[in-house]
Every structure is written in structure tokens, then in C-alpha cells.
C-alpha positions in Angstrom: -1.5 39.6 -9.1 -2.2 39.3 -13.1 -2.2 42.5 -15.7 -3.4 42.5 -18.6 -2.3 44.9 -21.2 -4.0 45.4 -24.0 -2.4 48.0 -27.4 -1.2 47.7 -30.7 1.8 50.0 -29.7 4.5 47.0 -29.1 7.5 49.6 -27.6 4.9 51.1 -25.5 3.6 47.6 -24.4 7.1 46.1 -23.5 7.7 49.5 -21.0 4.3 49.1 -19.0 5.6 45.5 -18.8 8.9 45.5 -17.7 8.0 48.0 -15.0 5.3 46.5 -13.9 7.1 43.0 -13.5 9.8 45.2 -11.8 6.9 45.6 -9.1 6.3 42.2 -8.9 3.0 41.4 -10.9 2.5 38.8 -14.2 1.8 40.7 -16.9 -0.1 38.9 -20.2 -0.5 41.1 -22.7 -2.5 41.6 -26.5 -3.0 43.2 -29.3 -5.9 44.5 -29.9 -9.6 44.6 -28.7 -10.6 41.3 -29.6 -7.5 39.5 -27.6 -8.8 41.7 -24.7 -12.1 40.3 -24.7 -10.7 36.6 -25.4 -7.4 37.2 -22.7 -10.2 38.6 -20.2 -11.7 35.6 -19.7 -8.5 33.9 -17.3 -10.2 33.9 -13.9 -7.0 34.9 -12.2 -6.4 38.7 -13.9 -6.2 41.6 -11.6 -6.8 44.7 -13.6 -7.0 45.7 -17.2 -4.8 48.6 -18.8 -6.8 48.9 -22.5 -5.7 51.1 -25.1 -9.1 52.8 -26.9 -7.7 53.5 -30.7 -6.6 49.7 -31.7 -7.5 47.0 -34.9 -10.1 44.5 -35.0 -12.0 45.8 -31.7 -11.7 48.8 -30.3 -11.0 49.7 -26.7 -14.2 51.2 -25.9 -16.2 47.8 -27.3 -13.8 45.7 -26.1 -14.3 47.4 -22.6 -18.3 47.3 -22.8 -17.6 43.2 -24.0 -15.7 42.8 -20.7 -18.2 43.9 -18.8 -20.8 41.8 -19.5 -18.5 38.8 -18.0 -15.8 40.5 -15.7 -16.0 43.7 -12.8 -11.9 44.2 -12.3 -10.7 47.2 -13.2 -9.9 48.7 -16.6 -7.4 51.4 -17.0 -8.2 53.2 -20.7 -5.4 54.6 -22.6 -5.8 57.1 -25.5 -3.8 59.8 -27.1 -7.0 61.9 -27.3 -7.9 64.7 -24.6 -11.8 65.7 -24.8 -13.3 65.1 -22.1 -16.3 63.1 -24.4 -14.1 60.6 -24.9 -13.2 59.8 -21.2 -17.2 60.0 -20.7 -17.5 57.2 -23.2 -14.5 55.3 -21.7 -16.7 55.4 -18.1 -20.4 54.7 -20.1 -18.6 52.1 -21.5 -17.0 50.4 -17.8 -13.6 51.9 -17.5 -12.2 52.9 -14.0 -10.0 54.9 -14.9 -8.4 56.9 -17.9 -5.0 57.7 -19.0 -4.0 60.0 -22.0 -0.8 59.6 -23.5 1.9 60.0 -23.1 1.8 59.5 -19.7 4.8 59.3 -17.1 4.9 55.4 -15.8 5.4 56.3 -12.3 1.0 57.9 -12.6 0.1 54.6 -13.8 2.1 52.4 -11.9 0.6 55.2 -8.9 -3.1 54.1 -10.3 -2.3 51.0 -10.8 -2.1 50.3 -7.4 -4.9 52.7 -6.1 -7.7 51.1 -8.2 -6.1 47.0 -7.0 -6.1 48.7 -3.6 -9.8 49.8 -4.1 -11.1 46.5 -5.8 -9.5 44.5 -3.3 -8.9 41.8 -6.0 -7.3 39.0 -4.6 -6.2 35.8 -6.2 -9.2 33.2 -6.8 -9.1 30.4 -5.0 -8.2 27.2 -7.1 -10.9 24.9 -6.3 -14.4 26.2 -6.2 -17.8 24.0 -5.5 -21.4 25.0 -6.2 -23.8 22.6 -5.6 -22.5 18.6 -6.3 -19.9 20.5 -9.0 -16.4 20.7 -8.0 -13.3 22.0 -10.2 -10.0 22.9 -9.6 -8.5 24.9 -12.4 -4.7 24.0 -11.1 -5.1 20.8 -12.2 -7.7 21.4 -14.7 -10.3 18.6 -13.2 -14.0 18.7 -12.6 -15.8 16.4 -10.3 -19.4 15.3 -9.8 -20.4 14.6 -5.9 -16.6 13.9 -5.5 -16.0 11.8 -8.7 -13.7 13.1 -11.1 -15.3 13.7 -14.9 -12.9 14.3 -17.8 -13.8 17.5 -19.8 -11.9 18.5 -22.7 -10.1 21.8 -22.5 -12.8 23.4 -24.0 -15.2 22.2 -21.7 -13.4 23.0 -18.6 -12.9 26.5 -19.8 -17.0 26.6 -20.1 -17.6 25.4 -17.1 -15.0 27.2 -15.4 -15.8 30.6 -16.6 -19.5 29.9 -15.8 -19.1 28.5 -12.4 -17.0 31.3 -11.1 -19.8 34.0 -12.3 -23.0 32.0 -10.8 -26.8 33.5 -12.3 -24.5 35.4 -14.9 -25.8 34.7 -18.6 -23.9 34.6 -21.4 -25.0 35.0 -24.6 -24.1 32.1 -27.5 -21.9 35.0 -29.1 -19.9 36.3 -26.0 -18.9 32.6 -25.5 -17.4 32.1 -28.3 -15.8 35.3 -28.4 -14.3 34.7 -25.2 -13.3 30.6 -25.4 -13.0 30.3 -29.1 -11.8 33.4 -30.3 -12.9 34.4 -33.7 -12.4 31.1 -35.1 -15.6 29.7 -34.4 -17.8 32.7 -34.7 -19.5 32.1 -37.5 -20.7 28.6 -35.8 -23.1 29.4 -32.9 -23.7 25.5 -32.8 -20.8 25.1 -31.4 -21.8 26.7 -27.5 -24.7 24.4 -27.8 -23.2 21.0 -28.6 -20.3 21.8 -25.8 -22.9 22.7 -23.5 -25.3 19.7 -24.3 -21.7 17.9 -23.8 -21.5 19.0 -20.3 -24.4 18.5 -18.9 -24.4 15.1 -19.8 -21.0 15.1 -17.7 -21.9 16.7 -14.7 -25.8 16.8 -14.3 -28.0 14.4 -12.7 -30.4 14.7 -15.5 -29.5 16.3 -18.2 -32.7 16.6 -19.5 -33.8 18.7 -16.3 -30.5 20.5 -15.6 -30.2 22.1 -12.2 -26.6 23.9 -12.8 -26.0 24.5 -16.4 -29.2 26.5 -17.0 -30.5 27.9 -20.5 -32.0 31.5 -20.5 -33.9 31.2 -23.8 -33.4 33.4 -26.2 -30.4 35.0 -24.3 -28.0 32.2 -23.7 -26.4 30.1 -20.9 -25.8 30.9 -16.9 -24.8 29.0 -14.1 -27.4 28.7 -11.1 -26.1 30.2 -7.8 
């Protein structure tokens, strides 16, 4: 099982991951809000700890970002204790909350409890819809059984897309999540990679049946 840890704190970061690697999970960690969103994106994490109070994004938007891609659990930490702020943590998708400091052995204890609840298992490798095959540990797509070469980028699209069928993605989620904050300021980008890919994969591109545009809204992969 992947973790991802999320907070600005580094000394409080390494503890969470060494004793959670003591327990046997992979642990990836960040920064701040906007690595969450970006580090959220790897098809294979488990469950999200997320601090609220952190630079470039915070938690709580970082959180709500998540959502509109991901379902596994989020953990919120915060050294606050009003209750509003735990009511925003859960508007905003979080499963659970934390204030800290907090003693290890609770969140290890929840930790477990929520992965017991989600029943989040690994994702299997290879994963077909329709004539579209990929199989992310070897990082190849195929086409009724043919293999296509997609650049990183593209398998990353596809690949976040075709594991969240009928989910749409707006341009700006996309690049938040593949490009980072890079290419933010170029929404072209989603629409030449996507244009790209359905040139790869599709029958007609001109009358996609996979790659699907929601106008106005942005991209989805039809289930």
C-alpha cells in the first residue's frame, strides 16, 4: 500500500514516515498543497495524510482539488481545535481529522481503520476499456492488441483518464495534476496532447468514442 504525506513540517514528515515504513507501507511524501494535488494523481496511493495550514495551496483546497479526481481517504492535520475547522476539512472531502500534536500510535491506529474501511487494494496493472489497453508497469498502451507509443505525458493522460471512466476533467485540473504549475498558464497544452491521443488510439479521431470532450467543462473517458 502507498501513503502519501503531504506538510511543510520536514521533522514531522520524516516521523510519520519512518513509522509508517516500519509497518510496511511506501510512503511518497510533499510539501505543500499543490504537490498534493500533482502527487495525488499516481493511481497506486492508498490514503492521504494532508496537513491544512501549508504554502502555495492549502490543505483544505488541496483536499476539495483531490476530490474531483480521487475517492481514497484523506487524513487532515491541523494544530487548530474548533470544531469549524474540522466541519470544513469534511465539506471539503476529508475522512478523517487529526489535531496536533498527535501521538503516532492514533494515527498509525486510523490509518489502518479508514484502509480497512475503503478496502483500497492495489490497482491492477493492465486495465482495458473498450479496444484501449495499457499497462502502467511497463508504461505501454495498445490499440485492439497493437502497441502505440505515447510520450510520458500522454500515457500519464490516458492513464489517469482510463482508470476514472465518465469522470471529466476540467483543462485546469489536468494540468494541475500532470504538469504541475509549469504549464498552467498554457491551457493549450491539454488540448494538443489530447488531439495527440486520439489520433493514437481512436478509430476516427474525428468521431472519438473513448477520449470524449464535455464542452465547456473539459475531457472524460467513456465507460
Amino acid at each position: 500500500m502507498k501513503i502519501l504525506i503531504v506538510d511543510d513540517e520536514e521533522l514531522l514528515v520524516k516521523g510519520i514516515r519512518f513509522n509508517l515504513q516500519n509497518d510496511g507501507y511506501e510512503v511518497i511524501t510533499g510539501a505543500n498543497g499543490l504537490e498534493a494535488v500533482q502527487l495525488a494523481a499516481d493511481p497506486e496511493i492508498g490514503l492521504i495524510i494532508l496537513d491544512v495550514m501549508m504554502p502555495v495551496m492549502d490543505g483544505l483546497t488541496a483536499c476539495r482539488r483531490i476530490r474531483e479526481f480521487s475517492d481514497v481517504p484523506i487524513i487532515m492535520l491541523t494544530a487548530k481545535t474548533e470544531d469549524m475547522d474540522k466541519l470544513l476539512g469534511f465539506e471539503h472531502g476529508a475522512d478523517d481529522y487529526l489535531t496536533k500534536p498527535f501521538n503516532i500510535l492514533e494515527l498509525k491506529a486510523r490509518v489502518r481503520a479508514l484502509l480497512r474501511r475503503s478496502g483500497k487494494k492495489s490497482q491492477d496493472s493492465r486495465v482495458t476499456r473498450g479496444h484501449i489497453m495499457i499497462d502502467a508497469s511497463s508504461r505501454n498502451a495498445y490499440r485492439d492488441g497493437v502497441q502505440v507509443e505515447l510520450t510520458a505525458k500522454e500515457f500519464d493522460l490516458v492513464e489517469l483518464l482510463i482508470r476514472n471512466p465518465n469522470r471529466v476533467y476540467s483543462r485546469e485540473n489536468l494540468l494541475d495534476t500532470i504538469w504541475g504549475d509549469d504549464y498552467r498558464s498554457d491551457i493549450r497544452t491539454v488540448d494538443v496532447h489530447i488531439r495527440r491521443i486520439r489520433e493514437k488510439l481512436e478509430d476516427n479521431p474525428a468521431e472519438p468514442r473513448h477520449i470524449m470532450t464535455k464542452w465547456g467543462v473539459g475531457y472524460y473517458f467513456k465507460g
